[in-house]
DOMAR-639956 format. One record per residue: x negated, z, y negated of N, C-alpha, C, O in turn; residue in one letter. Coordinates in steps of 0.02 Angstrom, whole numbers, plus 50000, padded with zeros to 5 digits. Atoms other than C-alpha are relative to their C-alpha. Layout:
N
XZYXZYXZYXZYA...
This chain:
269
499924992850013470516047049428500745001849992500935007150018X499354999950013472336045249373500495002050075500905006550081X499864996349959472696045149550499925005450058500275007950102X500124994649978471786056549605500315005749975500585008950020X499594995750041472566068549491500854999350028501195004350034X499224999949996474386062949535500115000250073500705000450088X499844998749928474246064349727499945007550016500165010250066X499934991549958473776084649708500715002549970501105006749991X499264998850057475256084049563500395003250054500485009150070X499404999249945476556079449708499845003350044500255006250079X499914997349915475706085949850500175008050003500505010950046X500194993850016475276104049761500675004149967500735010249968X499664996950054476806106349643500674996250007500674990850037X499285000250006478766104949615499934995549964499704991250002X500245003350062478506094449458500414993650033500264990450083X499545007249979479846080049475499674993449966499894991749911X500005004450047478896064449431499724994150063499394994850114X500065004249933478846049249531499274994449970499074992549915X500835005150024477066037449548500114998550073500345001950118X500085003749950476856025449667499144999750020498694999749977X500765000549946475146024449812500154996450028500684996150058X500095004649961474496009949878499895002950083499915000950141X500434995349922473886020850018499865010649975499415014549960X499874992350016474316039049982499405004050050498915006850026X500634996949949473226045750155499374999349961499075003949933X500695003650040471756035850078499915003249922499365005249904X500164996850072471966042449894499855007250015499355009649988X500044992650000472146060849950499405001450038499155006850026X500674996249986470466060850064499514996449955498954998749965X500645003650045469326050049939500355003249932500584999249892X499584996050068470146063349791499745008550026499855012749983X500414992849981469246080749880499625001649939499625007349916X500775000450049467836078049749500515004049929500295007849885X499694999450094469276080449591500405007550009500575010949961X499484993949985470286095549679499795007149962500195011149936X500184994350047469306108949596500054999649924500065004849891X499775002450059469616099749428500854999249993501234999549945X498954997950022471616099849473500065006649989500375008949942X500114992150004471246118049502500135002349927500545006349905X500344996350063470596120349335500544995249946500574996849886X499395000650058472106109749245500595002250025501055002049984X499524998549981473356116149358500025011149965500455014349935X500394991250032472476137349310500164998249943500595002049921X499764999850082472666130149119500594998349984500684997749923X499535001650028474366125449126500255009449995500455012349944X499954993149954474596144349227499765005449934500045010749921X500654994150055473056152549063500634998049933500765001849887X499634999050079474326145948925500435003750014500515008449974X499374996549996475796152749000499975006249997500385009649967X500134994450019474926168049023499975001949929500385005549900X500164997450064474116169448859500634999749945500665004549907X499474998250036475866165048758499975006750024499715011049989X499534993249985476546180048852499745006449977500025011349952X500274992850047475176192048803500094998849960500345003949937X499995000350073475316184448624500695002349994500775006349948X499434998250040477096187048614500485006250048501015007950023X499954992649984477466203248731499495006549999499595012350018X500654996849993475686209848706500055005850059500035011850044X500024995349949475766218448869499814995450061500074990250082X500435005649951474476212849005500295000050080500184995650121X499704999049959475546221649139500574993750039500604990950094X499365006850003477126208349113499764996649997500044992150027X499995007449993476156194949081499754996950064499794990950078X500315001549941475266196649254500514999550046500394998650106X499424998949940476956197849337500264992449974500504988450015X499585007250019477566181349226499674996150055499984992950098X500385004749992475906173349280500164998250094500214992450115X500024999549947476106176849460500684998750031500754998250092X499415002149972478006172649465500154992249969500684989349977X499795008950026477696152849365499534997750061499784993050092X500245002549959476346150349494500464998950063500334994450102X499725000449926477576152849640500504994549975500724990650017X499285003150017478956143549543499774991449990500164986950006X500015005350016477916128149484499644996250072499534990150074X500405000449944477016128049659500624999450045500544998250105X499414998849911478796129449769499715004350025499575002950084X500554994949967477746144649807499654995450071499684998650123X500505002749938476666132449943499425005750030499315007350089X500654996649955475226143049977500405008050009500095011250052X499474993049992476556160749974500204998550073500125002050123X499545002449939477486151250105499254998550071499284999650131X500675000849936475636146850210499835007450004499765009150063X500314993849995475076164650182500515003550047500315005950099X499454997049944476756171450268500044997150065500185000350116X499685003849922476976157950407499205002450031499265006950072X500814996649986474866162150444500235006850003500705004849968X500014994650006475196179750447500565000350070500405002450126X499394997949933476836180150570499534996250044499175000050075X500395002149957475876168750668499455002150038499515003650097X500384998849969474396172350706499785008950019499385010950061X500044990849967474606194850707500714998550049500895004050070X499654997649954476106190350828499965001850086500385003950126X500054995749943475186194350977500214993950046500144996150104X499935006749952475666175051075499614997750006499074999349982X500405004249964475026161751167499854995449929500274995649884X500315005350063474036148351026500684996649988500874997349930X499675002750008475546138051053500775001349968501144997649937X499644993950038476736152351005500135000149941500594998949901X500374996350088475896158150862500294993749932500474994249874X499915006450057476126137450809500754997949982501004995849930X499164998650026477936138050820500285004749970500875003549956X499774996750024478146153950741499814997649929500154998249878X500235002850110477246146650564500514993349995500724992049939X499435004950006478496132050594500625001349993501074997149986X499375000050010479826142250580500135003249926499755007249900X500004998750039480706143750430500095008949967500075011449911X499744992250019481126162450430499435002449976498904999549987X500634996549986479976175850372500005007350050500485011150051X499984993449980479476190550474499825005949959499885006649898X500194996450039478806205250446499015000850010498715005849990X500665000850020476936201550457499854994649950499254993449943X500025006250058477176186550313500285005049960500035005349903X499604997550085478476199850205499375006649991499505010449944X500644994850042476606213150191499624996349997499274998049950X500595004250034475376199050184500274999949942499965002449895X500045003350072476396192050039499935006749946499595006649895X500064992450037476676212149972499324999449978499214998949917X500594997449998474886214250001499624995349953499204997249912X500415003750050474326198349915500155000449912499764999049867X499734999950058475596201649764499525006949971499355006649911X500074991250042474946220149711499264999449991499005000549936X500704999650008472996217149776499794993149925499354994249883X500175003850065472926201849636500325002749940500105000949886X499704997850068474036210849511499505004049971499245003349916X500324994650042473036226649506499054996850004498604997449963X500725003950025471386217449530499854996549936499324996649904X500125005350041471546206049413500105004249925499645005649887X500024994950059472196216649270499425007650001499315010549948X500624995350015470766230449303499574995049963499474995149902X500465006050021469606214949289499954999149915499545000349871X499755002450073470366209149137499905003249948499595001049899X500214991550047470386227649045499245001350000498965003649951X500594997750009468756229949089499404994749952498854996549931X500285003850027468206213949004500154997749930499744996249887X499725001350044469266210348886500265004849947500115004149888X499534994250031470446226548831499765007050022500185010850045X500054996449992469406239448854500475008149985500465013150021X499834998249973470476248348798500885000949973501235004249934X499365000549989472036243148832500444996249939501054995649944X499595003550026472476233248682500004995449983499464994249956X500025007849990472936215248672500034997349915500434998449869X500055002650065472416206848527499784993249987499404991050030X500215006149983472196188448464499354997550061499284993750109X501115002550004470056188548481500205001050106499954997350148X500155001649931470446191848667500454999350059500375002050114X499285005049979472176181648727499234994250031498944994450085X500345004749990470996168248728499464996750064499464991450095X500474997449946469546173748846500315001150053500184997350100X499645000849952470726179648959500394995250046500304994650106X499595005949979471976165748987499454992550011499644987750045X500465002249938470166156249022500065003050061500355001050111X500224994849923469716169049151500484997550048500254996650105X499454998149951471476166749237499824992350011499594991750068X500125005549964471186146049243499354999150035499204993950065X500595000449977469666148849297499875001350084499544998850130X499954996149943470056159849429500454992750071500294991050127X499725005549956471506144549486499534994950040499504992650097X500535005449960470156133449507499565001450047499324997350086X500634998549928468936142449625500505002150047500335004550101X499654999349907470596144349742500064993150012500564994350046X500045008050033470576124849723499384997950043499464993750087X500734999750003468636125749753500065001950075499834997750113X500074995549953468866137649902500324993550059500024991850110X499445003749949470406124549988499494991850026499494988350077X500325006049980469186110149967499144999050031498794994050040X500594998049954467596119850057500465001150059500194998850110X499555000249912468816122150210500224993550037500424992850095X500085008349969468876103650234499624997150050499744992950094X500675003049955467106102650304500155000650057500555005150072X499775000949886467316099750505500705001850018500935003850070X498994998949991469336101050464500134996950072499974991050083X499665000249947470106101850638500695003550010500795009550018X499115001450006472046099750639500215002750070500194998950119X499794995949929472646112050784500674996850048500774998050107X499545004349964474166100050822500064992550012499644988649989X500075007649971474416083850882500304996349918499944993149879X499555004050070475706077250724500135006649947500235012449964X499984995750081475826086350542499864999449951499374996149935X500485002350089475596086350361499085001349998498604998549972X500724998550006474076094850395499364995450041498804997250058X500505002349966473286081050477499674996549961499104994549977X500255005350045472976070650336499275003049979498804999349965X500594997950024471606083950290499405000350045498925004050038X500545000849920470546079350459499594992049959499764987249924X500535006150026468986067950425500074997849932500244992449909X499985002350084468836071050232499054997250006498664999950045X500665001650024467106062950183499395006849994499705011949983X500304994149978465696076550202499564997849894499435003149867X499995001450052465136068550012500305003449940500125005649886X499384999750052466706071549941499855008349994499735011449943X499934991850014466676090849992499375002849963499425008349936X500634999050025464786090949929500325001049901500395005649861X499765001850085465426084949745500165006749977499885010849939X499624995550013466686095949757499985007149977500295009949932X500554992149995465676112949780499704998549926499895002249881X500605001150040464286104749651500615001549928500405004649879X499825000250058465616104249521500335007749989500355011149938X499424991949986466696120949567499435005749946499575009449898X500604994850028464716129949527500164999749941500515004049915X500405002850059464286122049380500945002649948500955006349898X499364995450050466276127149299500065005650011500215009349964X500114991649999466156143549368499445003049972499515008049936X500624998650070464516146049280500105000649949499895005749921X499465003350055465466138849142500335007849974500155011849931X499334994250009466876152349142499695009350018499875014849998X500094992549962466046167049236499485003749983499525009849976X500765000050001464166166849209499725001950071500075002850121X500225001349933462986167849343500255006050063500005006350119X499704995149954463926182049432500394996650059500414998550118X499555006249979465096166649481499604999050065499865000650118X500275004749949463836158549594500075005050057500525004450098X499624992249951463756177149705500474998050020500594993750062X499315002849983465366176949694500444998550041500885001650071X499805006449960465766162449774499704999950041500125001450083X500545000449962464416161349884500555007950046500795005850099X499834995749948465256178249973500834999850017501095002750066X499515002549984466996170849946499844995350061500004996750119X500065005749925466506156150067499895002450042500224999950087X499764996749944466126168550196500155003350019500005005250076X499334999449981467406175450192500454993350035500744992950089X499475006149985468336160150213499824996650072500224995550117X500485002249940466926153050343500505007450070500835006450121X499814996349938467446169650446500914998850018501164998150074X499285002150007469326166250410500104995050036500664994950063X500005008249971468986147650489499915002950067500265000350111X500354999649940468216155250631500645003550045500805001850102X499364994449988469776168950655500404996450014500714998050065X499385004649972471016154150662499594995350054499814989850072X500055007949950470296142750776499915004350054500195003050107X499844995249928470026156450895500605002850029500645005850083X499554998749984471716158750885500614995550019501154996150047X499435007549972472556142250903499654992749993499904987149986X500285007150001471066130950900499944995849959499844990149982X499875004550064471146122650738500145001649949499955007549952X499694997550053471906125850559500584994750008500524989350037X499465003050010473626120350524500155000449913499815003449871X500054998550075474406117550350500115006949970500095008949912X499754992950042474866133950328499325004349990499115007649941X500504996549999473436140650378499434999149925499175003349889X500295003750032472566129550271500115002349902499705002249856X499375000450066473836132650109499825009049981499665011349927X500234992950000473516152050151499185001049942499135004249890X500824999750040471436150150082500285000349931500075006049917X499815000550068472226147949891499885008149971499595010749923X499624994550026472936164249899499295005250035498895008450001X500814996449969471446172650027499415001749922499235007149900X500635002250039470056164749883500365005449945500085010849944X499844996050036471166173349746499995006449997500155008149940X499894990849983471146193449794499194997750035498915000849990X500614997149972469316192249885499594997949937499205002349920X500425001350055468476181049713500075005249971499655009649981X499824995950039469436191849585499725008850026499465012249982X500534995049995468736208449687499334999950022499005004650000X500445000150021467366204849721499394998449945498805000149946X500294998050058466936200549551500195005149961499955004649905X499714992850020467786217749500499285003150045498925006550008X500554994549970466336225849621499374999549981498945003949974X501055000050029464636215649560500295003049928499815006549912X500044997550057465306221649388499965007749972499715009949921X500134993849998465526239149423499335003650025499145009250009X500404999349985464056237949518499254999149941498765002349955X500245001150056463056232449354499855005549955499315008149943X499804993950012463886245849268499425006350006498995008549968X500554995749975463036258549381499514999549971499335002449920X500955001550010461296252149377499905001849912499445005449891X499924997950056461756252949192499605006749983499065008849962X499944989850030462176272149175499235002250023498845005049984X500614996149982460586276249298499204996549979498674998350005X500565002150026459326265049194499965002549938499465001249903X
């Protein structure tokens, strides 16, 4: 387990700490099964940092801007950087082979600088409606519900975690050589686990709204799979690195919609 844990460390995060693999390839596809559990300690390192910040700026506004600027910082922004190179890529209108050199390049354009816009504002203001509506009705931050929240937010890390390691199943690597090849022929087991455990903590954290949820996150993601390979035949890492950030803004609203939807049925029963 130890190294399962320390191969998403390095692979996932900045975090300077050196560990030696007998077989690094080999640890990282027989380690699918634990990725929704890095999720969910990588989200609680992400839920304290939050929750200090509401405790000691009590303002849910700033702390969603902290939360959303340690994730990019302790991450080397990785999945920021897949969501942009996926975005110039595949809206630039080229040949498959195109599209695969434009996510290889380091620049950004301008279909990566409004994905990332678009992903920054749709999780800010999602997530803080969410939050208010559960937590701060209205509007003020207090011990009794720091707590609840800064769950919610690791919670949330882990079903993008959850989401990266359901995109595994029939993983096909769109290039010949890449980081992203290592994620070709993960165990069809491993991704089983993986799911079985993602539920059962989102149940945990969410209640059964979770399972929904998720269940209409994945297809999303399923149609997302389908969208890239029609477009260059495969997923690449970016593409791949992109789902984190995807799973984050479609979970978070669409559990903003079954709740409002609740709501309703509420008022007219």
């Amino acid at each position: 387990m130890l190294d399962s844990f320390m191969v998403y460390l390095l692979f996932f995060t900045r975090i300077p700490i050196r560990y030696e693999f007998k077989d690094f390839e080999r640890t990282f596809k027989n380690s699918i099964w634990f990725l929704p559990i890095f999720g969910l300690i990588y989200g609680g390192l992400l839920g304290i940092i939050f929750g200090l910040s509401l405790f000691l700026l009590k303002s849910l506004e700033i702390s969603l801007v902290i939360l959303i600027v340690m994730d990019a910082m302790i991450s080397g922004a990785l999945h920021f950087d897949g969501l942009a190179d996926t975005a110039d890529g595949l809206f630039s209108g080229r040949s498959p082979e195109r599209m695969k050199e434009i996510m290889r390049d380091s620049r950004i354009g301008s279909f990566g600088t409004v994905a990332l816009i678009s992903y920054v504002m749709l999780f800010f203001f999602a997530l803080k409606e969410l939050l208010t509506q559960l937590f701060m009705p209205n509007a003020i931050v207090q011990l009794g519900n720091i707590i609840p929240a800064a769950i919610y937010v690791a919670g949330i890390y882990m079903v993008s975690k959850a989401g990266m390691a359901f995109m595994h199943w029939n993983y096909k690597y769109a290039n010949e050589q890449g980081q992203g090849k290592i994620s070709e022929n993960i165990p069809k087991y491993q991704i089983i686990i993986s799911q079985v455990l993602s539920l059962v903590i989102m149940t945990l954290i969410f209640s059964w709204k979770a399972i929904v949820t998720y269940l209409i996150t994945c297809l999303v993601l399923y149609g997302y799979k389908l969208f890239v390979h029609k477009k260059i035949n495969g997923m690449t890492g970016d593409t791949l690195g992109a789902t984190c950030q995807i799973v984050n803004v479609v979970f978070v609203l669409t559990l903003l919609v079954i709740n409002n939807v609740i709501d309703y049925i509420h008022l007219i029963l």
